[in-house]
Phi, psi and omega in degrees: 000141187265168190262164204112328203249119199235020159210108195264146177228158144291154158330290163306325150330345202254349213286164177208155203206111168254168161241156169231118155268110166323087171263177194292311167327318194260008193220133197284164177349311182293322184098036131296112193308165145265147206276012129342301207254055175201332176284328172294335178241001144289351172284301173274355130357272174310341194281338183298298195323302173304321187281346177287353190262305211278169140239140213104219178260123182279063187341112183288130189254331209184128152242126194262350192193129174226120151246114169293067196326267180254140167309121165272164157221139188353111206071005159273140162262111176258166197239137174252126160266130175213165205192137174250093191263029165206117179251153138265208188292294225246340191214161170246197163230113182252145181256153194211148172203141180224107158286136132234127187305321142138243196248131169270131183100019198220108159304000000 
């Protein structure tokens, strides 16, 4: 252990897991999410994952990479996953996975 350092976590310590139901507020005309208001809740996501590593506040410094698969819509739950599997001195590193469940009761 090096010294200074007075916390060790696992990964799975880190995980953080939201749900969203997608209401009509959150979707342009068509019944789209907007990638805005997903993108908002992967920041906040990553940022719980993250405050369970640092201590104190943590800063979104950069996102390096989004990829948007398929359009959610209106009444879909999506599930946000977030997990910090690497901490350093000065930064962590965060993982993001964004799911939708689709619809409740719609098989």
């Amino acid at each position: 252990m090096a010294s200074g350092c007075s916390r060790i976590f696992s990964v799975s310590d880190t995980v953080v897991s939201t749900l969203h139901i997608i209401m009509q507020s959150h979707a342009n005309p068509l019944g789209i999410l907007h990638g805005g208001n997903m993108i908002r809740w992967l920041v906040d996501a990553g940022t719980l994952a993250a405050s369970k590593v640092v201590i104190g506040y943590p800063l979104l410094a950069g996102i390096d990479f989004i990829y948007l698969g398929k359009p959610v819509g209106v009444g879909e739950t999506l599930a946000i996953f977030a997990w910090a599997p690497y901490a350093g001195r000065s930064s962590v590193e965060v993982g993001l996975a964004a799911y939708s469940l689709g619809r409740p009761g719609v098989g």
